[in-house]
C-alpha positions as CSV (number, residue, x, y, z in Angstrom):
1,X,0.0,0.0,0.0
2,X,3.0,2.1,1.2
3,X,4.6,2.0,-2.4
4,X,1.4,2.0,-4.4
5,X,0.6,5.3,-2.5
6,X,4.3,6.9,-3.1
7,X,4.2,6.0,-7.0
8,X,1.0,8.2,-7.2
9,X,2.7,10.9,-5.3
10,X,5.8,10.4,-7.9
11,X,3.9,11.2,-10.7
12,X,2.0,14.3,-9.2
13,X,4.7,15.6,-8.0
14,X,7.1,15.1,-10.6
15,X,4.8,15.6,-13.6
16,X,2.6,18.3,-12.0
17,X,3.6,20.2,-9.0
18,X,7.5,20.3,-9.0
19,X,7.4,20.9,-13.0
20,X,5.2,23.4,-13.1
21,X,7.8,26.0,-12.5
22,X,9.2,24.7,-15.9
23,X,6.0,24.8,-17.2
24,X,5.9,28.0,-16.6
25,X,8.8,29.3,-18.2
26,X,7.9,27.6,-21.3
27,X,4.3,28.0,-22.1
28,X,4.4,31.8,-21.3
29,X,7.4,31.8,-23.5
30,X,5.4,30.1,-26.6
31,X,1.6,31.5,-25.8
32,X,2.5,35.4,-24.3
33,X,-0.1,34.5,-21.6
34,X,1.3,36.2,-18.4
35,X,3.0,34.1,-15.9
36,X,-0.1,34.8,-13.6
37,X,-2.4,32.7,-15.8
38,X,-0.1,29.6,-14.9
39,X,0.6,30.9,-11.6
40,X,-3.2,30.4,-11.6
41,X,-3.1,27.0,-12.8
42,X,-0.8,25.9,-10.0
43,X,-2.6,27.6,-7.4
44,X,-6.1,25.4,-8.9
45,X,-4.2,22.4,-8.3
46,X,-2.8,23.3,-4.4
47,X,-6.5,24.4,-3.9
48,X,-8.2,21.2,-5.3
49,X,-6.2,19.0,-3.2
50,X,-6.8,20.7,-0.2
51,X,-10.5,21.9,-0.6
52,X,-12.2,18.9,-1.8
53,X,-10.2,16.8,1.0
54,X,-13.1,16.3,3.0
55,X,-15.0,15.2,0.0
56,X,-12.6,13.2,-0.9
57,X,-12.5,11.1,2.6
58,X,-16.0,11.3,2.6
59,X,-16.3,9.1,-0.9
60,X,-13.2,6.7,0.3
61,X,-15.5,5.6,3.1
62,X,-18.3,4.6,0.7
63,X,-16.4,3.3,-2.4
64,X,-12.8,2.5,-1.2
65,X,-9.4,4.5,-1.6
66,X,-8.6,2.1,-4.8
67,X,-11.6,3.0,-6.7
68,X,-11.3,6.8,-6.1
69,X,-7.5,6.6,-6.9
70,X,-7.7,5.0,-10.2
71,X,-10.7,7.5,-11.1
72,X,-8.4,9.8,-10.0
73,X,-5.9,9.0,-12.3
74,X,-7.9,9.0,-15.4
75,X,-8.9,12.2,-14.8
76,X,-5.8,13.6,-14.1
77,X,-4.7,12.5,-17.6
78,X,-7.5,14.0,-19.2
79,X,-6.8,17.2,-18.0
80,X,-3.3,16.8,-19.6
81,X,-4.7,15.9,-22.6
82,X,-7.2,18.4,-22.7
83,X,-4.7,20.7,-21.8
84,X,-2.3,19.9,-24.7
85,X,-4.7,21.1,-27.1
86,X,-6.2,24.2,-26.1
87,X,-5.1,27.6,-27.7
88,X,-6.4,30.3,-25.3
89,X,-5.8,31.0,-21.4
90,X,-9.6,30.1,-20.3
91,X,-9.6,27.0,-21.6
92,X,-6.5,26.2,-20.4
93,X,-7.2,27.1,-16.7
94,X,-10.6,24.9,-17.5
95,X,-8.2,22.0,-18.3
96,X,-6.4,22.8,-15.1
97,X,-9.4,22.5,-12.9
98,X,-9.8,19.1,-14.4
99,X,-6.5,18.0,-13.4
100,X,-7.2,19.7,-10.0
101,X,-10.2,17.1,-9.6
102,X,-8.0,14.0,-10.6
103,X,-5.2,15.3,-8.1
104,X,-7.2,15.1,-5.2
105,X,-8.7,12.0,-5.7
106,X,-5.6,10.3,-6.3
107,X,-3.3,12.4,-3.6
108,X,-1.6,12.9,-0.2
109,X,-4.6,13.2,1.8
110,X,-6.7,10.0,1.2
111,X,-3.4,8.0,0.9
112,X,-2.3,9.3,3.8
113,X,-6.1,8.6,6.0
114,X,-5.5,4.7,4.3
115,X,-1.9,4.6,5.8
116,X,-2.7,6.2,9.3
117,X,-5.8,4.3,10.1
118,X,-3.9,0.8,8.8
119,X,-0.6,1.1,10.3
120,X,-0.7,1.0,14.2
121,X,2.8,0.3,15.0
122,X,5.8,3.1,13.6
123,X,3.2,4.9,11.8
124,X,5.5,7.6,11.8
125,X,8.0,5.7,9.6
126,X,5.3,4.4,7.2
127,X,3.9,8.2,6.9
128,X,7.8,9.2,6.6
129,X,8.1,6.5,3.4
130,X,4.7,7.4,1.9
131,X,5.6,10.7,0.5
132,X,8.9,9.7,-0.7
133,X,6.7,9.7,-4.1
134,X,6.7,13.4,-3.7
135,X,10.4,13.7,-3.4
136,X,11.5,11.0,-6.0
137,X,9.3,13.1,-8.4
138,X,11.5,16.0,-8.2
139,X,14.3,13.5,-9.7
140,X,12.1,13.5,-12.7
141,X,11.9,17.8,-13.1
142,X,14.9,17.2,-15.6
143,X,13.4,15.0,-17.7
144,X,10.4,17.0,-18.1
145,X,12.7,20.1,-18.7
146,X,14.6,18.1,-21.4
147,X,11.5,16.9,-23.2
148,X,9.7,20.7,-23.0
149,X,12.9,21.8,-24.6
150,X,13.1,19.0,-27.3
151,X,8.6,18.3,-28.0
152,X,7.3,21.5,-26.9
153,X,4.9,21.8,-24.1
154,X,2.1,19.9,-26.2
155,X,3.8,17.3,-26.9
156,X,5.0,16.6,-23.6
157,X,1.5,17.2,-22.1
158,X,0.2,14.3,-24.1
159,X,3.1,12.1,-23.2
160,X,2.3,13.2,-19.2
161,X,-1.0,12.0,-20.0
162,X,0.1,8.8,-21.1
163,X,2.5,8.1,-18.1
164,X,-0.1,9.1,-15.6
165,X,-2.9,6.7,-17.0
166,X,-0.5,3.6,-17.8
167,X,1.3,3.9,-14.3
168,X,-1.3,5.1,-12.1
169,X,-3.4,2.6,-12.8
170,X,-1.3,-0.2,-11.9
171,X,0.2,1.6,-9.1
172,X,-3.6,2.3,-7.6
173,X,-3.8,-1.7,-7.6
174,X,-2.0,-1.8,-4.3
175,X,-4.4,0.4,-2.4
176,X,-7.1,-0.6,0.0
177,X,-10.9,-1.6,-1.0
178,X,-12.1,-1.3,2.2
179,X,-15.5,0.8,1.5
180,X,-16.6,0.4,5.3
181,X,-16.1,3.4,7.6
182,X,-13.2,1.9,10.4
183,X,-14.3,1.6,14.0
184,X,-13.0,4.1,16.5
185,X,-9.5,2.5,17.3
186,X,-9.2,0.7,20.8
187,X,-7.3,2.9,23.4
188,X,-3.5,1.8,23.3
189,X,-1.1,1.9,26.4
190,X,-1.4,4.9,28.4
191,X,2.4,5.4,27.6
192,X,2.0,5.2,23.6
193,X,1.5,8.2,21.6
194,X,-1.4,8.0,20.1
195,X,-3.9,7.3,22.6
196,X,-4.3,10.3,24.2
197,X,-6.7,12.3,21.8
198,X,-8.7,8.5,20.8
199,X,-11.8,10.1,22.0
200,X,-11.5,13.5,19.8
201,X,-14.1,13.8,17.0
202,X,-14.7,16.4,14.3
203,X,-16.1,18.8,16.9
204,X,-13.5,18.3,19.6
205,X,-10.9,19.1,17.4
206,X,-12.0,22.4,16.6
207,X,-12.8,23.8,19.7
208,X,-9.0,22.5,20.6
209,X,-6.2,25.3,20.5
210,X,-4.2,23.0,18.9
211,X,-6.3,22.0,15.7
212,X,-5.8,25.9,15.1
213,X,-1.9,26.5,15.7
214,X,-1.6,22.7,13.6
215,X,-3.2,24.2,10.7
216,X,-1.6,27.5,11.5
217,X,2.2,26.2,11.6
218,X,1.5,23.8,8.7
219,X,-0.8,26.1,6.5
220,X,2.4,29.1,6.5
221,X,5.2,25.8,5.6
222,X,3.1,25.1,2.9
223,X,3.1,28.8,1.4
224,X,6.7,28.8,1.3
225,X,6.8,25.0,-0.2
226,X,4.5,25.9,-2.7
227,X,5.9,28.9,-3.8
228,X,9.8,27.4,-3.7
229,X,8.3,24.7,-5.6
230,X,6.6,27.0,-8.6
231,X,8.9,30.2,-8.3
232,X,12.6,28.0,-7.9
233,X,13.1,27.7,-11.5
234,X,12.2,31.4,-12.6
235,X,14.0,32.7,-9.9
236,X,17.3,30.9,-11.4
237,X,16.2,31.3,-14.8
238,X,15.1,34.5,-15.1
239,X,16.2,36.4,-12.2
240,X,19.9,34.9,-12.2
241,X,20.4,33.8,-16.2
242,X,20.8,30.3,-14.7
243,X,19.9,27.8,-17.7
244,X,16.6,26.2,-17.5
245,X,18.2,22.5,-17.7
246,X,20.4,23.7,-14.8
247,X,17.3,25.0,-13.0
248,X,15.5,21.6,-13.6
249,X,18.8,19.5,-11.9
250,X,18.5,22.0,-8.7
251,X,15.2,20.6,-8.3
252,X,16.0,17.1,-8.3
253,X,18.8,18.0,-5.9
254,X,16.2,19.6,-3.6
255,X,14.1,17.2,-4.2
256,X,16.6,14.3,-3.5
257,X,17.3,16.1,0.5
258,X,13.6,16.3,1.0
259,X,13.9,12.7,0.5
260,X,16.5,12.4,3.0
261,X,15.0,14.2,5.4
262,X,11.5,12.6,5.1
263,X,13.3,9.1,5.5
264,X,15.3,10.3,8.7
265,X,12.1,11.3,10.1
266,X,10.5,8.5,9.7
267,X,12.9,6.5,11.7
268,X,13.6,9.3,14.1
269,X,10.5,11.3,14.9
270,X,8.9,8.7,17.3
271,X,11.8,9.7,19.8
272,X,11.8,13.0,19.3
273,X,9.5,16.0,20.2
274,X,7.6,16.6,17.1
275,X,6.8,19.9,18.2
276,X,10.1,20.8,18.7
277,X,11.7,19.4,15.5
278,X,8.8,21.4,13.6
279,X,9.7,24.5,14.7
280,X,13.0,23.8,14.3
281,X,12.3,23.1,10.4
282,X,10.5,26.4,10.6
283,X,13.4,28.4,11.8
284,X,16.0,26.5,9.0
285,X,13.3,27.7,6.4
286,X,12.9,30.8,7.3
287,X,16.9,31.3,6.6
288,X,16.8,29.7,3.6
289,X,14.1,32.0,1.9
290,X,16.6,35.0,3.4
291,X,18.9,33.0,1.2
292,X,17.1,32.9,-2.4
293,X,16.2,37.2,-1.5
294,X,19.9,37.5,-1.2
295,X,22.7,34.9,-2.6
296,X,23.3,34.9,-6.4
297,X,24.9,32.1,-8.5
298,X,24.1,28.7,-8.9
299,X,26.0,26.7,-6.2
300,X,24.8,29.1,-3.8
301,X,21.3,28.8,-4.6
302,X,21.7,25.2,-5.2
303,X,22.7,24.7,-1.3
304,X,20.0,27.1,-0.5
305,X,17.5,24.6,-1.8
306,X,19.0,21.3,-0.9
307,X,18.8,22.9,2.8
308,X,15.0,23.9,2.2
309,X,14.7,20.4,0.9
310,X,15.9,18.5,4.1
311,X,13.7,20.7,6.7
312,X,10.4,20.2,4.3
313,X,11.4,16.2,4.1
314,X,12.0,16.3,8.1
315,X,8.8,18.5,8.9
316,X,6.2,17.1,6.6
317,X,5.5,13.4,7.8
318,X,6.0,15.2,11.5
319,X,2.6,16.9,10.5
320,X,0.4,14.3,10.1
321,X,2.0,12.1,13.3
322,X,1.0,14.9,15.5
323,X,-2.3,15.1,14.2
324,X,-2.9,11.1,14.8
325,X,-0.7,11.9,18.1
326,X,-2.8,14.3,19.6
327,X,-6.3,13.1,18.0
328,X,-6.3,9.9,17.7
329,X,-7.4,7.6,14.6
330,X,-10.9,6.7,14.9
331,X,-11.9,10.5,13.2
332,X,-8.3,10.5,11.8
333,X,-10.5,10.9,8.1
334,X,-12.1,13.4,8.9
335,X,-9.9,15.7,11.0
336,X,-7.1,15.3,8.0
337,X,-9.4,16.2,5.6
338,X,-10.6,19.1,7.0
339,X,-7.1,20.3,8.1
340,X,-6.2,19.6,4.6
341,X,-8.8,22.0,3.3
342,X,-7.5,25.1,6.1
343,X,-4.0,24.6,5.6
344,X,-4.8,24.5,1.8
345,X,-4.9,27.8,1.9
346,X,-1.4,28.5,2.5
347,X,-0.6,26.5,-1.2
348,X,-2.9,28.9,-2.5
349,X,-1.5,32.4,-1.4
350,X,2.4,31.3,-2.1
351,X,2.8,31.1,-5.5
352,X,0.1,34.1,-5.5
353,X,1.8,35.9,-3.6
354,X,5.2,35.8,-5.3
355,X,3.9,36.2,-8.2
356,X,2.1,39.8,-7.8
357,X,5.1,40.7,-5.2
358,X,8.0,39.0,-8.0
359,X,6.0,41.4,-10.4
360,X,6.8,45.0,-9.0
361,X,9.8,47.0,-8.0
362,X,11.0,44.7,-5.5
363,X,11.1,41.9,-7.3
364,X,11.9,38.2,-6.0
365,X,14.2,39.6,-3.5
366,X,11.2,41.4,-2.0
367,X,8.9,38.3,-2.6
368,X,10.9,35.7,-0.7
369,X,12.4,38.1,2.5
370,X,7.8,38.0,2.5
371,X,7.9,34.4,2.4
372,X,10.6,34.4,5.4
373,X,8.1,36.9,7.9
374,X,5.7,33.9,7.0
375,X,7.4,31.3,8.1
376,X,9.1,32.9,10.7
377,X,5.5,32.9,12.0
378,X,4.8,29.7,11.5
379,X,7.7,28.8,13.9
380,X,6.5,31.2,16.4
381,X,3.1,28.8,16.2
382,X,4.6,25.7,16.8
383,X,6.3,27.3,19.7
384,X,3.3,27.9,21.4
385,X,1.3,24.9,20.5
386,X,0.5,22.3,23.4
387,X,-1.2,18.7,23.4
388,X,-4.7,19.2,23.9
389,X,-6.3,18.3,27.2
390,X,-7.4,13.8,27.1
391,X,-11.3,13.9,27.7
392,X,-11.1,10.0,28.3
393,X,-14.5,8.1,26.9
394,X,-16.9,5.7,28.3
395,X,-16.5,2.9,26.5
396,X,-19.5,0.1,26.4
397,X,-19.0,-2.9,28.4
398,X,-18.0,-1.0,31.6
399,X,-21.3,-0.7,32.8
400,X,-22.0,2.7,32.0
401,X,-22.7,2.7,28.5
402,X,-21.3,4.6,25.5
403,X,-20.3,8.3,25.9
């Protein structure tokens, strides 16, 4: 299930999200449609997969997270495919919206509800291994950046399409059919990890300080990975002269330490305070962004992003293990899947952002020291955050019946 899942994230990532900075550069380049138009496209694609989370759990209870994976899939290579042919910015942000839809069906948040509420022993790991996908796809940037220069952007949308239906589809094979809702997980040791928010529905978590400083902390990462992982590419390309081929292997780098980091956390993070290592991560991002305003030349920038790689690869699996920590698993669905759709947000107003700031005098100096007061933030959330308080339930069979 664990590889199944990451082989979906390879391909979304490295055909969709971590290209689209190359995408970018090329399509404005061959249509004159302003870099916001794409900017736009990216920012459809970051909001489908956070928006329509809770929908998304919501059908993977009734149909099972294989079904709505391989649909997934098919759509997503419709899109591309749609997408290859269009000739004017509309329809191309329509053919977007399509791939949004397949995205989310066959991405991180209902892999990630299948993983947490089947694993019960070093979930962390497994959730540290499942988005490995999304790093190995950054290996596959220059590829994409060779065939955009060779076949155009058309032709390489078409070939995307191609890759994601052959592969996906075989790939979704290893997921789950379960279509029954799970039971509410059985209380583990009062010394394990997880136990202590078992009784925390929907409702609970909301009126918890913590669901807000989670999404908070997590929702201000993800504007600054969203916006390294569209705006990287221009930022070498056109703000430093850096080739775009170059550009492309920087990514993989980057994307090759999130890996890294990802993997160490997985092994790691069950000894360590998660809390603590996020806003650590937070703090090593925020200097990084500093960097990219400030250093110029490619092995600089390179180091800049193979450092921003490691803390996203060491915070992002912490994210999800807290929210299983300090809520439990037996409304793990639903919690993620609204916490997907808050901190969705944040991929939203990144590439936004640096786009319209990237756009005036400043420039992407100005854009990215914005990027680093956001995730200086961040930090200062995580900082402050605290396990919520156990309300412990009644369970039936004591003799007092159900809570």
């Amino acid at each position: 299930m664990v590889v199944g899942g990451s082989i979906l994230l390879t391909l979304q990532n490295g055909l969709i999200i971590s290209a689209f900075g190359a995408y970018l550069v090329v399509i404005t380049a061959d249509t004159g449609w302003s870099a916001g138009v794409v900017a736009l496209g990216y920012a459809i694609v970051q909001l489908g997969n956070g928006f329509l989370s809770p929908l998304t759990g919501w059908i993977c209870d009734r149909v099972g997270v294989r079904a709505v994976a391989r649909a997934g899939t098919v759509v997503t290579a419709a899109g591309f495919a749609i997408a290859a042919v269009v000739t004017d910015a509309p329809h191309f942000v329509g053919a977007v919206v399509v791939i949004a839809l397949g995205c989310s069906a066959a991405g991180i948040t209902p892999l990630t509800v299948a993983v947490v509420q089947t694993m019960t022993a070093r979930r962390t790991l497994a959730l540290g291994l499942l988005p490995t996908g999304i790093a190995l796809g950054g290996l596959a940037v220059p590829l994409v950046t060779w065939a955009l220069a060779g076949a155009g952007w058309r032709a390489t949308f078409l070939g995307v399409a191609g890759v994601i239906l052959a592969v996906g589809l075989v790939a979704g094979s290893a997921l789950p059919t379960d279509r029954r809702p799970r039971p509410v997980a059985k209380a583990a040791p009062r010394d394990g990890p997880s136990d202590r928010g078992s009784d925390h529905d929907l409702g609970s978590a909301l009126r918890t300080p913590a669901f807000w400083l989670l999404v908070a902390g997590h929702g201000t990462a993800l504007v600054a990975v969203s916006a390294v992982n569209l705006h990287l590419v221009p930022l070498m390309t056109h703000h430093n002269g850096i080739p775009l081929a170059t550009a492309g292997l920087a990514v993989a780098v980057m994307s090759t330490a999130q890996l890294l980091g990802q993997v160490v956390t997985g092994i790691v993070a069950d000894r360590l305070d998660k809390r603590r290592l996020a806003a650590a991560c937070m703090v090593v991002q925020t200097g990084v962004l500093v960097a990219f305003a400030t250093v110029s030349g490619f092995w600089l920038l390179l180091a800049a992003a193979t450092v921003h790689g490691i803390a996203w690869g060491l915070r992002g699996p912490v994210m999800t293990a807290m929210r299983a920590d300090y809520f439990g698993v037996g409304s793990f669905g639903t919690i993620m899947g609204w916490s997907a759709g808050f901190v969705s947000i944040g991929l939203v107003v990144g590439p936004l952002l640096v786009t319209g700031i990237a756009g005036g005098t400043g420039g992407y100096p100005a854009a990215f020291l914005v990027l680093a007061a956001v995730t200086a933030a961040g930090a200062v959330a995580f900082v402050v955050l605290r396990r919520p308080r156990v309300r412990v339930p009644v369970r039936c069979g004591d003799g007092a019946g159900r809570a």
